[in-house]
Structure formats: structure tokens, C-alpha cells
N, C-alpha and C positions, 0 to 999 in steps of 0.2 A: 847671860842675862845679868846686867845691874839689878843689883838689890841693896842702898845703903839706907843709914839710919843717924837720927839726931836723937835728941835728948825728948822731942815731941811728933817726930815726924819720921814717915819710911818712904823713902823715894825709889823709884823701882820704875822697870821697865813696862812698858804695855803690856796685855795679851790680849788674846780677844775677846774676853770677856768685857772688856772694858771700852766696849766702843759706846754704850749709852754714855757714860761718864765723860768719855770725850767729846760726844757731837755737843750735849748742853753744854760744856764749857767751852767749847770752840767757837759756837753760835752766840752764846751769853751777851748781851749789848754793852755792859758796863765795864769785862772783865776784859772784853776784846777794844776797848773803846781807844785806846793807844796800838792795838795791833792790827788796825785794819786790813792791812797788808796780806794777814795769813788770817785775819776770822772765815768762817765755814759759813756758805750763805744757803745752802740746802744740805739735805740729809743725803743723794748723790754725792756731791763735794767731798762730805765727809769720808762719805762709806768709801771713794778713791783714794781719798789724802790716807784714810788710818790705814787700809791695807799696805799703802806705800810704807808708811811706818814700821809695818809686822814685817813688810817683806824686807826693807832695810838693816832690821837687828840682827838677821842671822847674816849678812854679810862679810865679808873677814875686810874689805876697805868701807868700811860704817860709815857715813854720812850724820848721820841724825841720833842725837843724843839726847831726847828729849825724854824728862819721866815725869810718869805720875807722881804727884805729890797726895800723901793722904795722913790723915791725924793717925796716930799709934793705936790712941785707945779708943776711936771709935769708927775711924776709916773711912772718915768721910773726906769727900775730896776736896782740899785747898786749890787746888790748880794744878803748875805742870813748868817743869824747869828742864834749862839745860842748853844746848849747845848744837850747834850744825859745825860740822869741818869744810873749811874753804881753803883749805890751801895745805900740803904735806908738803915739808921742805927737811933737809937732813937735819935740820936742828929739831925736829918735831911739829906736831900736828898747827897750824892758828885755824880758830875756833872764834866763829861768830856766836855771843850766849844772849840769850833769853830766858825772859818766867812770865806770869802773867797766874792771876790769882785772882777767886773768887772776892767781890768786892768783901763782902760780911769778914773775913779774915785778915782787911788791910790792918795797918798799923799795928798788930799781936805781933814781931819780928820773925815770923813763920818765914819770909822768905829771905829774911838775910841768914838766918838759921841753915835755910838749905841750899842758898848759894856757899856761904862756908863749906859745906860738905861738898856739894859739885866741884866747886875747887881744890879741894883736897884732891878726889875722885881725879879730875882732868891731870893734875900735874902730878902724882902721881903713881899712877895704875895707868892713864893712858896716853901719857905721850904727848901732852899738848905742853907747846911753849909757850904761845901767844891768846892770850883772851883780848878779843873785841867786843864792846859792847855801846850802846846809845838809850838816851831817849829823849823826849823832846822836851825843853828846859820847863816847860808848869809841870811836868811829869816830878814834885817834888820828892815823892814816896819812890819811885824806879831810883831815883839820881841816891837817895838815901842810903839804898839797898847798897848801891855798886860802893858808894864812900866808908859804909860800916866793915865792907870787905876786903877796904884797901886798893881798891883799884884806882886809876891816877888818871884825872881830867888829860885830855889829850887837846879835843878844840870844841870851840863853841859856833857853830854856825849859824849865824843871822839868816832870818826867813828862807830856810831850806827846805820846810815841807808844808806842803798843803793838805791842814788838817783841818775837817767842822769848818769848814765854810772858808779857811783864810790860811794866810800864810803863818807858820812860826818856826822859832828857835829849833836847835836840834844839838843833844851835846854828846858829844863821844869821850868813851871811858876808854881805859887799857889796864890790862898785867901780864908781866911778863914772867916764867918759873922762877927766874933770879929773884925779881921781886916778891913772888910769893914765901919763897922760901927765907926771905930775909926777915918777913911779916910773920911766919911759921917755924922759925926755926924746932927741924926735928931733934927729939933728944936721944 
């Protein structure tokens, strides 16, 4: 079981108690509004995807690294961070990452906060070399997030997805452990 901690926040793995907390924020319109992709469009949906989630954690080749985010002192929930593995190579894990956050919480640095931590966590306790991440260029609060943590613009693709009605941008991030740990050096 993941269970880490910032200075305002405690990021931690699912249980099951925690499936109201997820269908609202996986449903939510605003929060999901860049993640169409993976929003939950019934309370089915959900009820499949989270058990996949619980069932996923006890696995020893893990897939999904996704946690609750919640405030320290009063535990209510920010959103939800973290990471899918797409590829194990001998150099370690690459790891596609994601967050996604309650709107009322944007701009408080709550989730550049607990991607610092995830990245810690990822490179190292688990083995990941490579982080991938995107999102689509008006996304200027996502793009923030990934720059406060050092990750390093890769490419900008011209009308690559169809979002709200029309075509737009899409920009890809990366970091690599070398990098991180150049940005971290441990003492």
C-alpha cells in the first residue's frame, strides 16, 4: 500500500471505502474537462473501473499508480495523481503520469506539491526511469505543473486532438531519473 505525504497533503492508495470519492470526482464536468478520455459516464462504469483499480494494487506486475489525494488537516479530497506503467525495459519501468483536480483547489500549488512527491516515490522506491506526460497547450495550469517539476518540453503537436467541438494543440513533457536526480540531487 502507498501511503506518502507533503507538507499539506497525504497521497495514498485507494480502498474501498473510497469509491463515493471517486465516482464524484471521476464524473465531475470541470475536473474531467481535459480528461475525457478516462471521465466515468455512469455509476456502472465506475463501479468496473474502481474494482479494476483495488484489484490491480495487490498485483506484484502493478499497472496503475493512481492515488487519492486528500488535505492533511481536514481530508477532503483534491483529486488524484500518478501514473500507469507502459512499458518495463532493463533500465526500468516508463510510466505514462497524470493528475487531475478538483476545480475550487486549482492554482493553491496542491498538485505541483504532489507531483514533487510522486516523483520522488516513482524514481526512487519504484523503479521508473522514464516519465511521460502531455496536455493540450490552453491546458496552461497542467503545462505549469509538469515545468515547476522540471520536466522538459519534448514536442508540440499542431491540431492533434479533438477537443469541445474542434481541433487543438497538444504538448508532451518528459523526465528522465538521470534528470531527476540532477534536479534532486540526494544528500
Amino acid at each position: 500500500m502507498i501511503y506518502l505525504q507533503t507538507d499539506r497533503l497525504k497521497l495514498r492508495d485507494y480502498s474501498a471505502d473510497d469509491f463515493d470519492a471517486y465516482y464524484r470526482l471521476k464524473t465531475d464536468e470541470q475536473t474531467m474537462y481535459y480528461m475525457q478520455d478516462i471521465k466515468c459516464d455512469s455509476i456502472e462504469q465506475a463501479k468496473e473501473e474502481f474494482a479494476g483499480v483495488l484489484a490491480d494494487m495487490v498485483k506484484e506486475d502493478r499497472k496503475f499508480y493512481f492515488l487519492h489525494m486528500e488535505l492533511k488537516d481536514t481530508h477532503e479530497q483534491v483529486g488524484s495523481i500518478g501514473y500507469t506503467v507502459v512499458d518495463r525495459t532493463p533500465v526500468g519501468k516508463i510510466v505514462h503520469l497524470g493528475y487531475f483536480t478538483y476545480p475550487k483547489f486549482w492554482g493553491n500549488g496542491y498538485t505541483s506539491e504532489a507531483l514533487k512527491r510522486v516523483l520522488e516515490y516513482a524514481f526512487t522506491k519504484d523503479g521508473v526511469y522514464r516519465v511521460t506526460t502531455g496536455c493540450l497547450a490552453e491546458n496552461k495550469g497542467s503545462e505549469r505543473v509538469m515545468q515547476k517539476n522540471g520536466l522538459i518540453k519534448e514536442a508540440e503537436h499542431k491540431d492533434y486532438e479533438w477537443h469541445d467541438g474542434k481541433m487543438k494543440d497538444r504538448l508532451e513533457y518528459r523526465l528522465l531519473r538521470q534528470e531527476w536526480e540532477k534536479l534532486n540531487p540526494q544528500e
